[in-house]
PyMOL Python script that loads the backbone (N, CA, C, O; Angstrom):
from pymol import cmd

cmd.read_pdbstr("""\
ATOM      1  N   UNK A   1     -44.787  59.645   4.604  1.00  0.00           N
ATOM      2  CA  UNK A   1     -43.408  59.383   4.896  1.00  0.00           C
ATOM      3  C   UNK A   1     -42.605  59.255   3.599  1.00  0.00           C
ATOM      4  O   UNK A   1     -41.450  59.680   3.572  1.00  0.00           O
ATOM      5  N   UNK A   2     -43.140  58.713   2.569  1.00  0.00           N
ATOM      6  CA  UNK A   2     -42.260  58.577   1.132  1.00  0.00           C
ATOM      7  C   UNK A   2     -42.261  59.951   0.589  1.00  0.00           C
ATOM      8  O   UNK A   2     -41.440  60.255  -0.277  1.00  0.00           O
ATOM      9  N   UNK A   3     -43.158  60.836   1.053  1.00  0.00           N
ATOM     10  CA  UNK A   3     -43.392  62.040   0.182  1.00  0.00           C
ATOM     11  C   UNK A   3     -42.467  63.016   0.423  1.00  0.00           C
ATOM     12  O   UNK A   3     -42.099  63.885  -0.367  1.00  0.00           O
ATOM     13  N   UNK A   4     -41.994  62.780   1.894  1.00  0.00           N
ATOM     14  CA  UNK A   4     -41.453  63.669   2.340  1.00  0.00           C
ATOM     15  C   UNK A   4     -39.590  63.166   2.360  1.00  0.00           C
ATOM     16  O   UNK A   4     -38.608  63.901   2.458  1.00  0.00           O
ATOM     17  N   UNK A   5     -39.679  61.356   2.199  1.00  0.00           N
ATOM     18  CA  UNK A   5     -38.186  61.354   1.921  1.00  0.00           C
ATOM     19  C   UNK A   5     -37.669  61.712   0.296  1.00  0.00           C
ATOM     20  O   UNK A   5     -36.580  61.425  -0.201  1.00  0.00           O
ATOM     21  N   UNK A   6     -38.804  62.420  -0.336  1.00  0.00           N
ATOM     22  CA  UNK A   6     -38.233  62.415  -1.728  1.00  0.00           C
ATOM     23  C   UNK A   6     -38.015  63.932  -1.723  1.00  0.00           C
ATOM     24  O   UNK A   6     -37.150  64.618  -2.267  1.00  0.00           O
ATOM     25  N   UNK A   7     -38.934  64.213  -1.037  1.00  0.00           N
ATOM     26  CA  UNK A   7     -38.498  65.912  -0.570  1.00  0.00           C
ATOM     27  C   UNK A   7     -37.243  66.139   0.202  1.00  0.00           C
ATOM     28  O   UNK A   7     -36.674  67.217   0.035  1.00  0.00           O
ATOM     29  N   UNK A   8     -36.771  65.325   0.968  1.00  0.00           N
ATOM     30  CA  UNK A   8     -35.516  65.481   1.296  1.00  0.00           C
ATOM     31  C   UNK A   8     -34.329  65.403   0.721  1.00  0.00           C
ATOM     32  O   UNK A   8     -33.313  66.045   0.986  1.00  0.00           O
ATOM     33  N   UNK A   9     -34.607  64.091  -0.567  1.00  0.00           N
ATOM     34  CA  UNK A   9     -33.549  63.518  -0.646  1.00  0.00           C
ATOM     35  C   UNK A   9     -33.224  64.644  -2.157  1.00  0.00           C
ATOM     36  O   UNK A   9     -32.087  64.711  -2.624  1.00  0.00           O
ATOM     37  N   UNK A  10     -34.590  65.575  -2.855  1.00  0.00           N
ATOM     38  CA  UNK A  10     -34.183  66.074  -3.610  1.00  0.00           C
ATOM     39  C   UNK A  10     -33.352  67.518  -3.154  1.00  0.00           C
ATOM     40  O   UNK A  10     -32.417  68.074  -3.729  1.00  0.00           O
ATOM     41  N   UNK A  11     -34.045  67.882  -1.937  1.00  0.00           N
ATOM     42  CA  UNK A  11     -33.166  69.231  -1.250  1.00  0.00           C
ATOM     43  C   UNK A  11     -31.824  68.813  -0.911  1.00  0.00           C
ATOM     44  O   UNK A  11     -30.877  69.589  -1.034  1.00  0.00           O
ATOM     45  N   UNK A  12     -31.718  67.857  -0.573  1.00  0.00           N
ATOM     46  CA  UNK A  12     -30.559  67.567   0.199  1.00  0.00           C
ATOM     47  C   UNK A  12     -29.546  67.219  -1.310  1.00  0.00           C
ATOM     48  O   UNK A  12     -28.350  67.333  -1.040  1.00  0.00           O
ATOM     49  N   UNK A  13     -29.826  66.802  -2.900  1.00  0.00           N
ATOM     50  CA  UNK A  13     -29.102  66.463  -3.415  1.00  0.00           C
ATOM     51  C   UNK A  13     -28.630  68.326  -4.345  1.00  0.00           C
ATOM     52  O   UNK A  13     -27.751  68.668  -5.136  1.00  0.00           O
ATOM     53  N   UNK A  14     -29.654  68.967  -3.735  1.00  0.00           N
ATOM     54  CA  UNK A  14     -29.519  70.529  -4.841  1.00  0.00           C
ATOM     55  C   UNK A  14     -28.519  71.189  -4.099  1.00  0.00           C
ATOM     56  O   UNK A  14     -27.660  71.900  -4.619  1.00  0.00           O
ATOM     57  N   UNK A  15     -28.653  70.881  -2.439  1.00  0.00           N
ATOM     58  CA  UNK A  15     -28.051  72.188  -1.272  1.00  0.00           C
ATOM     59  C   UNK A  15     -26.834  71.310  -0.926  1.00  0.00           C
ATOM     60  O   UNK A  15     -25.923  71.792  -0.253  1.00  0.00           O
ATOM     61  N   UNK A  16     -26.793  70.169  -1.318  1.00  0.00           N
ATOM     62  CA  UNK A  16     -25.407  68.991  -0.850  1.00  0.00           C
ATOM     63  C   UNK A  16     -24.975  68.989   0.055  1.00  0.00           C
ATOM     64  O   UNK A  16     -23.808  69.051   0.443  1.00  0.00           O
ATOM     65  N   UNK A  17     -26.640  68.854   0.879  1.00  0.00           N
ATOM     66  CA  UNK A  17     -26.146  68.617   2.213  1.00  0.00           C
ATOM     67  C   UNK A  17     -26.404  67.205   2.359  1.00  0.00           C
ATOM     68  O   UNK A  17     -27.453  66.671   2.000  1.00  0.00           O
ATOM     69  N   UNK A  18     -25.163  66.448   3.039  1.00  0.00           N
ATOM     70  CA  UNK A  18     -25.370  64.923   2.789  1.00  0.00           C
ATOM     71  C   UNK A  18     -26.492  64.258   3.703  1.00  0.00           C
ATOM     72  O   UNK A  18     -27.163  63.242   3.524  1.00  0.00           O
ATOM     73  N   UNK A  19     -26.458  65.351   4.934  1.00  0.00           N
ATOM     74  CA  UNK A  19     -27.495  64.743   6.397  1.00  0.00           C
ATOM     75  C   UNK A  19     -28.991  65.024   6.016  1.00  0.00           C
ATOM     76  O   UNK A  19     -29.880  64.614   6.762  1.00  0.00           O
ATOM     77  N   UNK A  20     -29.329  65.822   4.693  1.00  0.00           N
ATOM     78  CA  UNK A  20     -30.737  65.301   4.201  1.00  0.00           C
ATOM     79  C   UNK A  20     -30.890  64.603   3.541  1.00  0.00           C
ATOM     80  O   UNK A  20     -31.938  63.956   3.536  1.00  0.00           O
ATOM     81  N   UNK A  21     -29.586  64.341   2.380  1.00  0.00           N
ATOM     82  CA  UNK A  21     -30.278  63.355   1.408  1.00  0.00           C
ATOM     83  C   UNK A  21     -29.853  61.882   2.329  1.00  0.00           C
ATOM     84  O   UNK A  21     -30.699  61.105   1.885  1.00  0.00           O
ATOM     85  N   UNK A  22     -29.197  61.242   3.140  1.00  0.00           N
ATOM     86  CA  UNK A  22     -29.669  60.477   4.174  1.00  0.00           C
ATOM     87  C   UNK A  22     -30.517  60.208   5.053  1.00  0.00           C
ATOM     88  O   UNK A  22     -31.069  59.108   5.109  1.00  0.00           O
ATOM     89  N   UNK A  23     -30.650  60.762   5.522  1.00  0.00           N
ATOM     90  CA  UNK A  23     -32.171  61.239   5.890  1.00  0.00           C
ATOM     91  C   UNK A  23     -33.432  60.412   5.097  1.00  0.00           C
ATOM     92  O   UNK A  23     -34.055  59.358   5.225  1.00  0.00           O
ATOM     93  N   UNK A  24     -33.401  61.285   4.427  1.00  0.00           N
ATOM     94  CA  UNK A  24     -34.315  61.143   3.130  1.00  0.00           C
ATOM     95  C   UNK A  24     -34.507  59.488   2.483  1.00  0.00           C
ATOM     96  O   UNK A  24     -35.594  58.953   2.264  1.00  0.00           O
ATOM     97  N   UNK A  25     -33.301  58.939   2.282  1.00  0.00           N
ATOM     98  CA  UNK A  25     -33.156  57.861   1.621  1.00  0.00           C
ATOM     99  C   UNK A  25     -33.800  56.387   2.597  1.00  0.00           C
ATOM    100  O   UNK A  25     -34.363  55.371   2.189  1.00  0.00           O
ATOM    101  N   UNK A  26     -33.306  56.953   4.440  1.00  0.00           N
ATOM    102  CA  UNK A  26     -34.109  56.071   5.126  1.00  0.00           C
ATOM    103  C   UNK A  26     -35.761  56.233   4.880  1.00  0.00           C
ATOM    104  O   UNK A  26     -36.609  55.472   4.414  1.00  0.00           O
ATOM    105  N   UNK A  27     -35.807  57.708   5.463  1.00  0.00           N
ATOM    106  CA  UNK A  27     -37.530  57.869   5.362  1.00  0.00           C
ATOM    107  C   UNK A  27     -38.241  56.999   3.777  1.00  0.00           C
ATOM    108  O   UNK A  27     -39.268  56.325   3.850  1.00  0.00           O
ATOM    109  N   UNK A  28     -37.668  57.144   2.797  1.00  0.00           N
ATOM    110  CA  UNK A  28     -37.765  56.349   1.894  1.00  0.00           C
ATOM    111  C   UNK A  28     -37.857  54.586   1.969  1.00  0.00           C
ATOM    112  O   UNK A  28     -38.759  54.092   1.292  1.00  0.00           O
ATOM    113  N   UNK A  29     -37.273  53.962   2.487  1.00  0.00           N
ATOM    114  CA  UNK A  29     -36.925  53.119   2.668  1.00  0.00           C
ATOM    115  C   UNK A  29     -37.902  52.114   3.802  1.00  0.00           C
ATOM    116  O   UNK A  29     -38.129  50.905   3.738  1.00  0.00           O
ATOM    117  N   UNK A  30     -38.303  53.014   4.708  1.00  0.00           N
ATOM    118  CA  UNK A  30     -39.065  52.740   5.941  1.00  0.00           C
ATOM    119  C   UNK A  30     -40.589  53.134   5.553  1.00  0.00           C
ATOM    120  O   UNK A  30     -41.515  52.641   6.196  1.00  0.00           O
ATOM    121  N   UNK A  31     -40.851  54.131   4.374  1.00  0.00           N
ATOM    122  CA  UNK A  31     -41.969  53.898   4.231  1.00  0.00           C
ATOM    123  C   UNK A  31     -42.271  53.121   3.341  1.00  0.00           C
ATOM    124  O   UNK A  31     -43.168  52.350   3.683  1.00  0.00           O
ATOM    125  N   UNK A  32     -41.831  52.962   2.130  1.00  0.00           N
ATOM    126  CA  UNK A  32     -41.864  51.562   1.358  1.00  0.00           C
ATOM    127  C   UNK A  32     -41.882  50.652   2.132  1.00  0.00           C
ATOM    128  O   UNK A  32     -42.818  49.955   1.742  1.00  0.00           O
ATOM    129  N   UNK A  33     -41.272  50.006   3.343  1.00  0.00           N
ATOM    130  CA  UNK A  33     -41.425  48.809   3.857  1.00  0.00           C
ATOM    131  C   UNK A  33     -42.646  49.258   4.502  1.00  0.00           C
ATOM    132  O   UNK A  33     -43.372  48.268   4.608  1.00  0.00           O
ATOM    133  N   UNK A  34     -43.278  50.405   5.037  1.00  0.00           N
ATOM    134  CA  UNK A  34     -44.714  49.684   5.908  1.00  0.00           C
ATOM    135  C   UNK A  34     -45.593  49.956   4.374  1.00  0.00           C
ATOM    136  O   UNK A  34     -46.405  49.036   4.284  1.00  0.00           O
ATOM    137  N   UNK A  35     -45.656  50.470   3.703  1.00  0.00           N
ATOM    138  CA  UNK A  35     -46.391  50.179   2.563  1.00  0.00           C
ATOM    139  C   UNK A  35     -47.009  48.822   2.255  1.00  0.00           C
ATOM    140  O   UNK A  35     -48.133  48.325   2.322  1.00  0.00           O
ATOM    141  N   UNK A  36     -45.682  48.403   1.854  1.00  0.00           N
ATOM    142  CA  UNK A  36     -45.715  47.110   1.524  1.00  0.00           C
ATOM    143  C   UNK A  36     -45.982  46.325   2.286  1.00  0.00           C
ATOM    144  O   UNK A  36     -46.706  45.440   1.831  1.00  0.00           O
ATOM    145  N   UNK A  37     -45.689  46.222   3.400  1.00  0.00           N
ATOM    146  CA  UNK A  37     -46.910  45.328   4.362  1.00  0.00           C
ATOM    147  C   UNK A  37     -47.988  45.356   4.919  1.00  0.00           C
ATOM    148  O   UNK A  37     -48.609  44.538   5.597  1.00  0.00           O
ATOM    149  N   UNK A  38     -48.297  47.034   4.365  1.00  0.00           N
ATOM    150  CA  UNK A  38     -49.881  47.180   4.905  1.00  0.00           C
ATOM    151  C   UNK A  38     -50.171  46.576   3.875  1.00  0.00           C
ATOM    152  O   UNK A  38     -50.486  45.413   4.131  1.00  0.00           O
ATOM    153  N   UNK A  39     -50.228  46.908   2.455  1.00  0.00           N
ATOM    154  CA  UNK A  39     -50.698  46.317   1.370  1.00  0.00           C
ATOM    155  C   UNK A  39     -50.702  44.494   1.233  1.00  0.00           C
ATOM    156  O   UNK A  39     -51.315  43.858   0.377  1.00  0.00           O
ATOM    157  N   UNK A  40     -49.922  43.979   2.227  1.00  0.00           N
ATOM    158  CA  UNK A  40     -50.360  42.133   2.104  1.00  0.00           C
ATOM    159  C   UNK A  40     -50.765  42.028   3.169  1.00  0.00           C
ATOM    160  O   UNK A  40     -50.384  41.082   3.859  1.00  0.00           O
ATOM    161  N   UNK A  41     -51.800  43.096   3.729  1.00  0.00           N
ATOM    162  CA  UNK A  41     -52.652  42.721   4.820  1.00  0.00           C
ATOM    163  C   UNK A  41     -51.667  42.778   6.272  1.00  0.00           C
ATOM    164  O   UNK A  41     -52.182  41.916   6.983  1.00  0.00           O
ATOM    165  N   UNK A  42     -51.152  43.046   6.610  1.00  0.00           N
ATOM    166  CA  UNK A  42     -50.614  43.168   7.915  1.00  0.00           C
ATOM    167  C   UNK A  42     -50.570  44.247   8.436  1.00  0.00           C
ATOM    168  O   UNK A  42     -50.071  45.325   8.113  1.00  0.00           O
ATOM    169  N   UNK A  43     -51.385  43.733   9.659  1.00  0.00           N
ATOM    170  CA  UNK A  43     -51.427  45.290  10.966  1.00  0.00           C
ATOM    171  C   UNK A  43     -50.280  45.952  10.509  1.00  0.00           C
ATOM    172  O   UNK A  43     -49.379  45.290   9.994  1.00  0.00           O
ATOM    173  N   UNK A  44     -50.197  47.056  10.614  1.00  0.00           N
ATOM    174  CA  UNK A  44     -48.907  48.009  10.975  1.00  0.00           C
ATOM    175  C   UNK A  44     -49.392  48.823  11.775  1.00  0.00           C
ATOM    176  O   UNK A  44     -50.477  49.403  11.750  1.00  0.00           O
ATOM    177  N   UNK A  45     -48.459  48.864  12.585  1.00  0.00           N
ATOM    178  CA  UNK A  45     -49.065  49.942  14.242  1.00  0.00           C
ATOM    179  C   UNK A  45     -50.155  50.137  14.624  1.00  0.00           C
ATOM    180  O   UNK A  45     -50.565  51.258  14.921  1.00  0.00           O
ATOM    181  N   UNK A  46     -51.028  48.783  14.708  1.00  0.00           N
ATOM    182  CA  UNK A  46     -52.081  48.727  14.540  1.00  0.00           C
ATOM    183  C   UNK A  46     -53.336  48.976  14.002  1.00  0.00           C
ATOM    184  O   UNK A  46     -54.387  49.032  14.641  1.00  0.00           O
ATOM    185  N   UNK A  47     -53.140  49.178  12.361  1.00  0.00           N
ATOM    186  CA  UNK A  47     -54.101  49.556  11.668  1.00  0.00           C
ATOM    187  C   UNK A  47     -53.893  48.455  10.346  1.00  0.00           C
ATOM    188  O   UNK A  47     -52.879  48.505   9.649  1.00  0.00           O
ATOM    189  N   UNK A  48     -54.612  47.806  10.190  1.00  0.00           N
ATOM    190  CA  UNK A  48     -55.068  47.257   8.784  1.00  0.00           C
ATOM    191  C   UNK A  48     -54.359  47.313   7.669  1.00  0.00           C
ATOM    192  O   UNK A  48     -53.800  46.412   7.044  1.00  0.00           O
ATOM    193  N   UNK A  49     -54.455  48.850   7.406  1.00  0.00           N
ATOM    194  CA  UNK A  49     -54.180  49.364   6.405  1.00  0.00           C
ATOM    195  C   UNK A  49     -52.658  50.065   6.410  1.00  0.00           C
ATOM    196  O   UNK A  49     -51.917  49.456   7.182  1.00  0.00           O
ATOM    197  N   UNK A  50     -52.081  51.065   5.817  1.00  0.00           N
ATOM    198  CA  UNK A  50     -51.052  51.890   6.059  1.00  0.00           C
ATOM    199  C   UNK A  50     -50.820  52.996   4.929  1.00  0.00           C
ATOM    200  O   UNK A  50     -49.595  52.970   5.052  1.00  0.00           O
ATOM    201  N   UNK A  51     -50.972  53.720   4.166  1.00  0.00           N
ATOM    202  CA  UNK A  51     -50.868  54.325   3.652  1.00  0.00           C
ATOM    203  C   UNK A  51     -50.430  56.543   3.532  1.00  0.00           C
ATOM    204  O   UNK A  51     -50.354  57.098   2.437  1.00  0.00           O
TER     205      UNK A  51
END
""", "prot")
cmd.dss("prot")
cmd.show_as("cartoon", "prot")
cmd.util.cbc("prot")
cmd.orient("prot")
């Protein structure tokens, strides 16, 4: 999910289209947060882990 909001957010900043690099900046945003709570141990969608 981070890999792909950085892939967005860089297409979306070359082609200026604003509805990817938004896009992008959530998918960013939402995968950093389950990151980060798989990483202090908390289920995320039911798995342990999250990555």
């Amino acid at each position: 999910m981070i890999a792909l909001g950085v892939i967005l957010v860089i297409v979306g900043f070359l082609t200026g289209v604003s509805i990817l690099w938004t896009i992008g900046i959530i998918l960013l945003v939402v995968g950093a947060a389950l990151w980060l709570m798989g990483s202090m141990g908390h289920a995320v969608a039911g798995r342990r882990h999250y990555w």
